[in-house]
C-alpha positions as a Markdown table, in Angstrom:
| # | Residue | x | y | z |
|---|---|---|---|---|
| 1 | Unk | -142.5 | -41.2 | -39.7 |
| 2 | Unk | -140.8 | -43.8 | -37.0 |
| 3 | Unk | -137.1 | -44.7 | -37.8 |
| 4 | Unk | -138.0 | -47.8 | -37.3 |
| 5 | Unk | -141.0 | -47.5 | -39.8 |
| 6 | Unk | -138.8 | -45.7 | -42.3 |
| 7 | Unk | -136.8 | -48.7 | -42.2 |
| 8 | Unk | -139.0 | -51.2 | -43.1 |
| 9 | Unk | -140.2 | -49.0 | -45.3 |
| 10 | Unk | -137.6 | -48.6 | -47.3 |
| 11 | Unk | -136.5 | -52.6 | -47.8 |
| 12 | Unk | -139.7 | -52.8 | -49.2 |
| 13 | Unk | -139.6 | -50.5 | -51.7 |
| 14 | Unk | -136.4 | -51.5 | -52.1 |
| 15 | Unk | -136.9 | -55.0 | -52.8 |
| 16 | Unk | -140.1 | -54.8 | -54.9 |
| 17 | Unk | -138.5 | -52.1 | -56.9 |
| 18 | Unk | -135.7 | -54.5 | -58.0 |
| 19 | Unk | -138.7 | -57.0 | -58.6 |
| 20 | Unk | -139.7 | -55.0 | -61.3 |
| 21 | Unk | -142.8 | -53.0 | -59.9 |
| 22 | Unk | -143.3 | -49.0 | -60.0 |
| 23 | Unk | -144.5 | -46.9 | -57.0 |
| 24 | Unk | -147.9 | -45.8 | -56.8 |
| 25 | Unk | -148.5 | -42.5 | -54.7 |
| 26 | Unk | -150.0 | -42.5 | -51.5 |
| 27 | Unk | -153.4 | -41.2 | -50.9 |
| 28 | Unk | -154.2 | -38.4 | -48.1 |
| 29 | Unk | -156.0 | -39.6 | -45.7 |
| 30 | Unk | -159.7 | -38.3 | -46.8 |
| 31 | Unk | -160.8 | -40.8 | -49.4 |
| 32 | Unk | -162.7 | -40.0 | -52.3 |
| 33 | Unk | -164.1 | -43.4 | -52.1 |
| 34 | Unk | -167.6 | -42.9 | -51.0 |
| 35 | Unk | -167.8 | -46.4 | -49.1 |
| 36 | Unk | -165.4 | -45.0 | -46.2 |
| 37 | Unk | -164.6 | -41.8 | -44.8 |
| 38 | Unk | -161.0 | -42.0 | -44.6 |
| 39 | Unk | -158.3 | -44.7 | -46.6 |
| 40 | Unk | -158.2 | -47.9 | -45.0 |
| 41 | Unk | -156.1 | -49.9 | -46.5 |
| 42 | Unk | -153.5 | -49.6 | -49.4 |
| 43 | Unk | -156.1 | -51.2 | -51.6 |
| 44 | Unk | -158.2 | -47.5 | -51.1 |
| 45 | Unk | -156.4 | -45.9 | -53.9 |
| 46 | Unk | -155.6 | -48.7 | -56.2 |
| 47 | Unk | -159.7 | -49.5 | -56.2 |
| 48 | Unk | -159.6 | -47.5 | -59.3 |
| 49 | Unk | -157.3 | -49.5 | -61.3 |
| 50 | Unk | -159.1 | -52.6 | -59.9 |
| 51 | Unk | -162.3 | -51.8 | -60.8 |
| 52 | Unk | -161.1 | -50.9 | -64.5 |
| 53 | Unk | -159.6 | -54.2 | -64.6 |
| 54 | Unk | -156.4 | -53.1 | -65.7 |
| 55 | Unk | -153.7 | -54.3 | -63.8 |
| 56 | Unk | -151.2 | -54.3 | -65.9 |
| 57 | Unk | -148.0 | -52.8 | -64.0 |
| 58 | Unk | -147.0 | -54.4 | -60.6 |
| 59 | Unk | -147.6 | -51.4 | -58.4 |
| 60 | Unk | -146.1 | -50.8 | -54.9 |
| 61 | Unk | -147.5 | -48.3 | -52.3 |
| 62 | Unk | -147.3 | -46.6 | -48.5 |
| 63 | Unk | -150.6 | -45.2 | -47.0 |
| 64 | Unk | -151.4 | -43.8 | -43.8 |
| 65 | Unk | -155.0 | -45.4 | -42.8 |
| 66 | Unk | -157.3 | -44.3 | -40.4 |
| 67 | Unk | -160.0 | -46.9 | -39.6 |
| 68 | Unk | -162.9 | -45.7 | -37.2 |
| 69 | Unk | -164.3 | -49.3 | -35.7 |
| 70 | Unk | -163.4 | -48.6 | -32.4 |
| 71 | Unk | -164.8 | -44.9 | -32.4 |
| 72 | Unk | -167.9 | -45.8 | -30.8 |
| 73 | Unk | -166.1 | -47.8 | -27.8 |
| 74 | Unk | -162.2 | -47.3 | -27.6 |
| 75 | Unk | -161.9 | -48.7 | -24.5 |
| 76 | Unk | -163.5 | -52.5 | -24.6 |
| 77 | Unk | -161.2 | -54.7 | -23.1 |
| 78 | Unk | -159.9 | -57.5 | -24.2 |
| 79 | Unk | -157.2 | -60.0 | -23.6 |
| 80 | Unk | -155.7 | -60.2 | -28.0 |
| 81 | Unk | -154.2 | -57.8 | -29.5 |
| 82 | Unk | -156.6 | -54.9 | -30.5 |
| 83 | Unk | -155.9 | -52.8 | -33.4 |
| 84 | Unk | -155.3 | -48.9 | -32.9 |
| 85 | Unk | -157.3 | -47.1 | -35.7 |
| 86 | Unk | -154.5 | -45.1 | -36.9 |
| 87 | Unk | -151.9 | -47.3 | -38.6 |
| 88 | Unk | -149.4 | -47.4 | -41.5 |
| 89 | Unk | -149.9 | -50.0 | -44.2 |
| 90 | Unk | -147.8 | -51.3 | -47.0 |
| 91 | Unk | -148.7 | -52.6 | -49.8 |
| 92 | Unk | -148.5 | -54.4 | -53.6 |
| 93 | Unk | -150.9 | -54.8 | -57.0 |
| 94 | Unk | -149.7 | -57.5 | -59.5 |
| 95 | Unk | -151.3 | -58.7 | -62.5 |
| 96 | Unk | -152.9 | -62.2 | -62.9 |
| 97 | Unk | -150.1 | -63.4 | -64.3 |
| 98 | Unk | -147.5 | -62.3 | -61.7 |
| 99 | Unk | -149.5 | -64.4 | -59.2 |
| 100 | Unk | -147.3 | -67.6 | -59.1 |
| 101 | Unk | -143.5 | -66.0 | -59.4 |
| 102 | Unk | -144.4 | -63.0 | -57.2 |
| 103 | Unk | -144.4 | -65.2 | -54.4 |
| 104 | Unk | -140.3 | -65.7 | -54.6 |
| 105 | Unk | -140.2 | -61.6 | -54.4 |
| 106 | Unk | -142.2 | -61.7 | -51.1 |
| 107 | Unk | -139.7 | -64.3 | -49.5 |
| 108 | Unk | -136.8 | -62.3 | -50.7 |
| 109 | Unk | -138.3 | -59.4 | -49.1 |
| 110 | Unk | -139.0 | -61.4 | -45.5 |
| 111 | Unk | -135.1 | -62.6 | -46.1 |
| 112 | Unk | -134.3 | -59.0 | -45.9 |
| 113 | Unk | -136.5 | -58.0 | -43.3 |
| 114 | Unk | -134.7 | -60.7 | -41.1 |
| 115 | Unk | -137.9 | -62.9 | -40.8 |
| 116 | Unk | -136.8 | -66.2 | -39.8 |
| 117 | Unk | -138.3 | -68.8 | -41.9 |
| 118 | Unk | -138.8 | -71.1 | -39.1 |
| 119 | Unk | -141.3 | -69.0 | -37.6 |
| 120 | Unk | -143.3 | -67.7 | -39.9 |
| 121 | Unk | -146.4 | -69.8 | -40.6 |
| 122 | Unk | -148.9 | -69.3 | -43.4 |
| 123 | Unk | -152.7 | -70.1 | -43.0 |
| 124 | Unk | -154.1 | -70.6 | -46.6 |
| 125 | Unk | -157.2 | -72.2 | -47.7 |
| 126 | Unk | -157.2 | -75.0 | -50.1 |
| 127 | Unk | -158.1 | -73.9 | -53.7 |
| 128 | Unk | -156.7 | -74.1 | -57.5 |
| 129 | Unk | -155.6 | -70.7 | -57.2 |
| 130 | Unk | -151.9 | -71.1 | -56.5 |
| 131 | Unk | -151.5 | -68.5 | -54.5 |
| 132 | Unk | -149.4 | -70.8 | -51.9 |
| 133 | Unk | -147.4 | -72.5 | -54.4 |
| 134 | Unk | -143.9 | -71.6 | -54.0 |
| 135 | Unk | -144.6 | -69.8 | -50.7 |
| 136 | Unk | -145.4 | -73.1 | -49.2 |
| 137 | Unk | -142.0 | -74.7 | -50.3 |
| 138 | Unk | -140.3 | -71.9 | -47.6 |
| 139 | Unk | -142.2 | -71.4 | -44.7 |
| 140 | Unk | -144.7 | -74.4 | -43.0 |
| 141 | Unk | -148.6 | -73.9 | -44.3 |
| 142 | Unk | -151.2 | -74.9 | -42.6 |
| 143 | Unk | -154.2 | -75.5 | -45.4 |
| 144 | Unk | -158.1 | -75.1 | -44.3 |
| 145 | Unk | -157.9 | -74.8 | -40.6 |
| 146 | Unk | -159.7 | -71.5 | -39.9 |
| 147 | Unk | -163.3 | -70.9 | -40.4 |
| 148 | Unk | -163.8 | -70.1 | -44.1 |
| 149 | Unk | -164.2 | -66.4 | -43.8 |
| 150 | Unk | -160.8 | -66.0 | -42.7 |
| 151 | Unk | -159.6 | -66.7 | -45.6 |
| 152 | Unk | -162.1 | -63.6 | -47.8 |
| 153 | Unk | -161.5 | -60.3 | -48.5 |
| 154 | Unk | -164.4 | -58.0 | -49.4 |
| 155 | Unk | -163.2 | -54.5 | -50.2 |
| 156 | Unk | -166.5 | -52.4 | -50.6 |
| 157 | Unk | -167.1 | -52.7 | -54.3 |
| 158 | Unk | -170.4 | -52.2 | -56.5 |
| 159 | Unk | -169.2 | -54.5 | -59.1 |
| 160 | Unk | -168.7 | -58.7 | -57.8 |
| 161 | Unk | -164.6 | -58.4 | -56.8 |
| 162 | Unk | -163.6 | -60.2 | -53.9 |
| 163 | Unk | -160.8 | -61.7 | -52.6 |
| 164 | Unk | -159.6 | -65.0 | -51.5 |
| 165 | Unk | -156.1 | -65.5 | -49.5 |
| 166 | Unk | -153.4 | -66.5 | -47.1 |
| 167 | Unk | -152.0 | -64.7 | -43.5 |
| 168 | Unk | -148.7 | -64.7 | -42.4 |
| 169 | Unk | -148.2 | -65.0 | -39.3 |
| 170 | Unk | -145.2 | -65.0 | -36.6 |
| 171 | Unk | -144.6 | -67.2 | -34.0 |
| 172 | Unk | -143.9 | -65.3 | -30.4 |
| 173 | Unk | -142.2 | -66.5 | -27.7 |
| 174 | Unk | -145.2 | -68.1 | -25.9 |
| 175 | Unk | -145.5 | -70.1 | -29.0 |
| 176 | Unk | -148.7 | -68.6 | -30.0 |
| 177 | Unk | -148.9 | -66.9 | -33.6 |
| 178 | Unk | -149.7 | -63.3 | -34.4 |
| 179 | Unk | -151.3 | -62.5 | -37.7 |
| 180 | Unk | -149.0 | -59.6 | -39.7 |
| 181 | Unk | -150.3 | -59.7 | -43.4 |
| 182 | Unk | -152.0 | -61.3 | -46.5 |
| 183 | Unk | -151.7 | -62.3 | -50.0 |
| 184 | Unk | -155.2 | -62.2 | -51.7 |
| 185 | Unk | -155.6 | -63.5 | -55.3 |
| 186 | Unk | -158.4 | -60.5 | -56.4 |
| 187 | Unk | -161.3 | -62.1 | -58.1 |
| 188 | Unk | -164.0 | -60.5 | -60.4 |
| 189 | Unk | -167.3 | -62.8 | -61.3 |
| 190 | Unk | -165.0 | -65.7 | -60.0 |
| 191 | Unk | -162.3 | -65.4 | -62.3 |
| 192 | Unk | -158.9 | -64.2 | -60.9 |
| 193 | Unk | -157.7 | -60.2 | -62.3 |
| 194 | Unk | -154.8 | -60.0 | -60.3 |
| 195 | Unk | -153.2 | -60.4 | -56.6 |
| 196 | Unk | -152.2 | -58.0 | -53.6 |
| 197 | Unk | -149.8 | -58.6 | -50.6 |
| 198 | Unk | -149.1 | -56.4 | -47.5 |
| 199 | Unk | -149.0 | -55.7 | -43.8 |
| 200 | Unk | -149.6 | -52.9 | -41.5 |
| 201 | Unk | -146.1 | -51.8 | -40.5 |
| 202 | Unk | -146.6 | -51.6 | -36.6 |
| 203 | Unk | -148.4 | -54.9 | -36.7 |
| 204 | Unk | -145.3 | -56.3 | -38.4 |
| 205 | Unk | -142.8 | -54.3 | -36.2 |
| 206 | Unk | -144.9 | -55.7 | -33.0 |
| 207 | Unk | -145.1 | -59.3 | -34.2 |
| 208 | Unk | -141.4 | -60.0 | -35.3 |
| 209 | Unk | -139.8 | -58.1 | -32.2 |
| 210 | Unk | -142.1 | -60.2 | -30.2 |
| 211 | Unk | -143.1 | -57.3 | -28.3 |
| 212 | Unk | -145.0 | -58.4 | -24.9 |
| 213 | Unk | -146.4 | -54.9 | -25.0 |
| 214 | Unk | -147.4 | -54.5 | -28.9 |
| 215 | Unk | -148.1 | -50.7 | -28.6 |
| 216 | Unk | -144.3 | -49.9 | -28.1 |
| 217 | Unk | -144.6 | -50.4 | -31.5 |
| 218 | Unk | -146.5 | -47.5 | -32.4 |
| 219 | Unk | -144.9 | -43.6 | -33.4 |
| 220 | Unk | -147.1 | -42.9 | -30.6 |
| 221 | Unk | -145.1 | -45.0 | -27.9 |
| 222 | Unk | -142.3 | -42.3 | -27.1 |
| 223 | Unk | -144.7 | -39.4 | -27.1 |
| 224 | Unk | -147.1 | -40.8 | -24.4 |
| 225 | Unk | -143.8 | -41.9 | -22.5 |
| 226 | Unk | -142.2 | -38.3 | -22.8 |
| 227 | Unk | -145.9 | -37.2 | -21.3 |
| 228 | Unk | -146.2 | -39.8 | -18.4 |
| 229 | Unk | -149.1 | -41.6 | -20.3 |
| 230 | Unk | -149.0 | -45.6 | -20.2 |
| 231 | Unk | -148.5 | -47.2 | -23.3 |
| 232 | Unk | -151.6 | -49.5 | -24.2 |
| 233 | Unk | -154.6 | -49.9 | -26.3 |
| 234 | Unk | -156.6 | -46.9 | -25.1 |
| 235 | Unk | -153.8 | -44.5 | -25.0 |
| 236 | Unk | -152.2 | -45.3 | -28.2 |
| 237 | Unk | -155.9 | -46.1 | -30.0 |
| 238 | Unk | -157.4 | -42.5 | -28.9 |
| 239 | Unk | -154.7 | -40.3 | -29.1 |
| 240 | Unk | -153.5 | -41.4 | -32.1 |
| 241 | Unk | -156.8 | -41.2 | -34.0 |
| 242 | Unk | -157.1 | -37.6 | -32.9 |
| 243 | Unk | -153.7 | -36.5 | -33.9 |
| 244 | Unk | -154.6 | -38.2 | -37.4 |
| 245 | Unk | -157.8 | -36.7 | -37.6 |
| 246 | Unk | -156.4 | -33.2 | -37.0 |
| 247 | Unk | -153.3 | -33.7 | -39.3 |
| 248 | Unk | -156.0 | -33.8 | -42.5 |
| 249 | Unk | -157.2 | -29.8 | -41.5 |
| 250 | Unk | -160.3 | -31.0 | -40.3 |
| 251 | Unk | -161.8 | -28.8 | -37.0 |
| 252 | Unk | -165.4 | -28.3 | -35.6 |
| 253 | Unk | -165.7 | -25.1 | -37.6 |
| 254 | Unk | -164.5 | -26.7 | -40.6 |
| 255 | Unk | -165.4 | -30.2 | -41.5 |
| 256 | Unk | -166.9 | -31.2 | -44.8 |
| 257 | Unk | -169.9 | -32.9 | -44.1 |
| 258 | Unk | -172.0 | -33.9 | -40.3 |
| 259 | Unk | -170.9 | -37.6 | -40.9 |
| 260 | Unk | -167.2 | -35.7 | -40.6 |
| 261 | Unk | -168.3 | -33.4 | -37.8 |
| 262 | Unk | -169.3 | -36.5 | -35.9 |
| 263 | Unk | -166.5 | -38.6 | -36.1 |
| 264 | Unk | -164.7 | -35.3 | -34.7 |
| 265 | Unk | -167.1 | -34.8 | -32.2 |
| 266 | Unk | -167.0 | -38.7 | -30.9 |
| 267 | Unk | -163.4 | -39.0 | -30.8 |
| 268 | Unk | -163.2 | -35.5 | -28.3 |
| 269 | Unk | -165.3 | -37.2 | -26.2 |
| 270 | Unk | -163.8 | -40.2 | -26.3 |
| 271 | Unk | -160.5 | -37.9 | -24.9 |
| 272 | Unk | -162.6 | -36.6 | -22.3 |
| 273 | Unk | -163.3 | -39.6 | -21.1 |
| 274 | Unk | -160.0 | -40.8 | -21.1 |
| 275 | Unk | -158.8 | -38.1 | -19.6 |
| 276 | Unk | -161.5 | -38.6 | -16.7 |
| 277 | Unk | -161.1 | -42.3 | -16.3 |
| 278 | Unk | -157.3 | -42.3 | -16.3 |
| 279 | Unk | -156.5 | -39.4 | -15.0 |
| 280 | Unk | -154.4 | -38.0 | -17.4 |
| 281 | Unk | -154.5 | -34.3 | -17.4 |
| 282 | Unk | -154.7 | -31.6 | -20.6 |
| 283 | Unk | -151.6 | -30.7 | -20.6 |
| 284 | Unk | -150.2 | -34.5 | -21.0 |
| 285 | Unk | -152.8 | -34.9 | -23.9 |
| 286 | Unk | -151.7 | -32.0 | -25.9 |
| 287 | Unk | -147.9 | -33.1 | -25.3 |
| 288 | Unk | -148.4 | -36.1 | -26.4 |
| 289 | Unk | -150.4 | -35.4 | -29.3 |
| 290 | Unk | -147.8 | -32.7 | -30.5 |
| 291 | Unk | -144.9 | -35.1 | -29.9 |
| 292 | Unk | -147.1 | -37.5 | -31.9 |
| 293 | Unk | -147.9 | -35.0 | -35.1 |
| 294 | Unk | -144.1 | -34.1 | -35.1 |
| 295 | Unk | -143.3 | -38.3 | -35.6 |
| 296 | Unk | -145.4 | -38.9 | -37.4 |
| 297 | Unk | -146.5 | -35.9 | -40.1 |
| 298 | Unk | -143.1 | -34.1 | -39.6 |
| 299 | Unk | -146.0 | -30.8 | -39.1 |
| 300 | Unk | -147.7 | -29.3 | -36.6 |
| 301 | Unk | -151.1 | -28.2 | -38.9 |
| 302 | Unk | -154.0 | -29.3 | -37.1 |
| 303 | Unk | -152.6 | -28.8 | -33.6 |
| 304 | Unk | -154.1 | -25.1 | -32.7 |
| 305 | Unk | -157.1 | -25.7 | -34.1 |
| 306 | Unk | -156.9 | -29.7 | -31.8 |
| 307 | Unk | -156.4 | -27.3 | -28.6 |
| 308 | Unk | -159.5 | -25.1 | -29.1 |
| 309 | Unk | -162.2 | -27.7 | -30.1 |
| 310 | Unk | -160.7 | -29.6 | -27.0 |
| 311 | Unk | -160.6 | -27.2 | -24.5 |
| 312 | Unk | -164.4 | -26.4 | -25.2 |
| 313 | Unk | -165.6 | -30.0 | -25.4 |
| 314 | Unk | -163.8 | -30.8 | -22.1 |
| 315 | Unk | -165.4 | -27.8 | -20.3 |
| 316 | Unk | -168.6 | -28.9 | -21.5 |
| 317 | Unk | -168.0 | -32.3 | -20.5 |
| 318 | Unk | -167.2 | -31.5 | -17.4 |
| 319 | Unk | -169.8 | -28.8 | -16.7 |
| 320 | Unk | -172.1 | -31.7 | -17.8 |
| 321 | Unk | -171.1 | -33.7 | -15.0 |
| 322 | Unk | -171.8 | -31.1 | -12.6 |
| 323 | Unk | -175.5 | -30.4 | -13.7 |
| 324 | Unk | -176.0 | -34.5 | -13.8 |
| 325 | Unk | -174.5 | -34.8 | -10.5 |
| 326 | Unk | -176.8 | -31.7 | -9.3 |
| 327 | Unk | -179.9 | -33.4 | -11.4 |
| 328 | Unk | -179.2 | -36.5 | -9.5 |
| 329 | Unk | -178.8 | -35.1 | -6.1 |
| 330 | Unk | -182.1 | -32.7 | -6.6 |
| 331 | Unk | -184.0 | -35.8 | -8.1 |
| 332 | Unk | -183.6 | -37.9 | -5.3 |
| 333 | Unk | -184.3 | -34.8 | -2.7 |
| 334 | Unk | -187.8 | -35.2 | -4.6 |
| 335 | Unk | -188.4 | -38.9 | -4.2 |
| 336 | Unk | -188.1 | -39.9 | -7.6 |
| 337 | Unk | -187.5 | -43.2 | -8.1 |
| 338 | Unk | -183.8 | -44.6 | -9.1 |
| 339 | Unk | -185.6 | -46.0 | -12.6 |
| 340 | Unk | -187.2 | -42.7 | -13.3 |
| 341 | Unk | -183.7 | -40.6 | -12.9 |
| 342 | Unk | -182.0 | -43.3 | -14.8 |
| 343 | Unk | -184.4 | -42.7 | -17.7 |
| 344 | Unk | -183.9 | -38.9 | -17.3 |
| 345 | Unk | -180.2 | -39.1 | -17.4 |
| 346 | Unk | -180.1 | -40.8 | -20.4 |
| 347 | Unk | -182.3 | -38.3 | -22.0 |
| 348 | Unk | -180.5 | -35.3 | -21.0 |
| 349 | Unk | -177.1 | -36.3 | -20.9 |
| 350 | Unk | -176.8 | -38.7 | -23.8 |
| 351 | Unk | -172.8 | -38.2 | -23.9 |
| 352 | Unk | -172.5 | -39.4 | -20.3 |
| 353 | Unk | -174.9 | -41.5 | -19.9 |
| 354 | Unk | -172.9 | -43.6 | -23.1 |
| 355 | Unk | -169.3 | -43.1 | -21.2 |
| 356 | Unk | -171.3 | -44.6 | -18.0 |
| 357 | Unk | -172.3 | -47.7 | -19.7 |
| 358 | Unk | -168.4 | -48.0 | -20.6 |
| 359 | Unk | -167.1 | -47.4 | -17.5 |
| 360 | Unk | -169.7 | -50.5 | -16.1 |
């Protein structure tokens, strides 16, 4: 893990474990909740103990997350802050009761963090849950003015639990505010069972250093500098998701399921095509994704078996190019129309042909 992530890290547990709550082990990556592939958030392993409605013990927990919304187009562009899949989270469970006087234990813990109270900024929604009670005597809260789904949580259970809460957010230095957390009062058939608060650690390291570049704040950031790679969304988003991927001993020859084996599959082509449009050779990739694994998973498992499935899907890749650029060039020698090799194209070379809409 980062220093810097180990730091933070540690004040938290720190602080909630003078407040009274246990630690709750982190999950591996693979989830054995059937709703998502990998854990997403630190509420993944504590779904149990929510669902059982038995929150008895305030509970305080780490987990690595891996979410995969981007894996179908890592490289949209967009002017906000986009969130790299791979991500640490941390996180808390208290019991209904806890709800009201856990809030002074989240202050203490943004005292300690060196979050200035004059620039953090709560957005809560108005309702009789207190869940901005005493939060609201600290830090300026702004009740009601987002659209009311930013204020819901919905974390992917059968039975009716839900979650209404608050974001914290962090003022930067162009004034604007950048979301780094929540604290969700957890609701089952409307009535409250108990509350969780957290942040993504990155997303909290980027926000209160005010970082113009956001992605410096990433375990990734020195590896892609060590390799000559620039430090932005793509880079950080698809390299990282690889290395995590690989970290968890899945390969080509050995994934569980073909909902597995396609996640693997899209993200190598999504580092061929990085490595095409950016011009970033092999040899930086693999660096950087070594470096990576050695930050971030203090192992190097996963890292052979990452260098043969990608130097196979990169000579495909780019032995498909060839035989589309030959298709093309043969096609047109013919007379065919532009439409009709278009269509053809897309037929053949589905892979390119979805990394060509991209690139538009």
């Amino acid at each position: 893990m980062d220093t810097r992530h180990r730091n933070i890290k540690n004040t938290f547990e720190d602080v909630f474990r003078h407040n009274g709550l246990v630690s709750f082990p982190s999950s591996s990556l693979f989830s054995d909740d059937e709703t998502v592939y990998f854990a997403c958030a630190t509420i993944t392993p504590l779904k149990k103990i929510i669902e059982s409605n038995k929150i008895n013990q305030g509970l305080y927990i780490h987990q690595p997350c891996l979410r995969l919304q981007t894996l179908n187009n890592p490289f949209a562009k967009s002017e906000s802050y986009q969130f790299p899949g791979y991500f640490n989270m941390l996180g808390t469970l208290i019991s209904k009761e806890q709800v009201i006087p856990f809030q002074n234990a989240i202050v203490e813990l943004f005292d300690c963090l060196g979050v200035p109270k004059n620039e953090l900024k709560i957005f809560s929604p108005t309702t009789s849950i207190p869940i901005a009670s005493e939060l609201q005597k600290q830090y300026f809260t702004e009740f009601d003015t987002k659209s009311n789904q930013y204020y819901q949580w919905t974390y992917g259970f059968k039975q009716n639990i839900y979650g209404l809460g608050l974001t914290f957010s962090i003022r930067q230095s162009d004034n604007s505010y950048r979301d780094i957390g929540q604290y969700v009062a957890i609701l089952k058939d409307g009535e409250v069972i108990g509350a969780e608060f957290g942040f993504g650690i990155e997303t909290f390291l980027a926000a209160t250093q005010k970082l113009s570049n956001p992605y410096l704040a990433y375990s990734i950031a020195t590896a892609l500098q060590s390799s000559g790679i620039e430090q932005n969304f793509v880079s950080t988003n698809v390299i990282s998701m690889v290395g995590a991927l690989y970290s968890t001993g899945l390969s080509l020859n050995q994934a569980p399921s073909k909902g597995y084996k396609r996640i693997l599959n899209r993200s190598l082509n999504n580092l061929c095509f990085f490595s095409d449009q950016y011009a970033v050779n092999a040899h930086q990739i693999k660096d950087a994704l070594y470096h990576f694994m050695k930050i971030e998973f203090k192992s190097f498992s996963g890292f052979d078996a990452f260098c043969v499935d990608y130097d196979e899907k990169h000579k495909i890749y780019i032995e498909n190019i060839k035989k589309r650029d030959d298709y093309i060039k043969n096609q047109r020698s013919l007379g065919q129309s532009p439409q009709y090799i278009s269509k053809r194209i897309q037929q053949l070379y589905p892979t390119l042909h979805h990394y060509e809409k991209i690139r538009e």
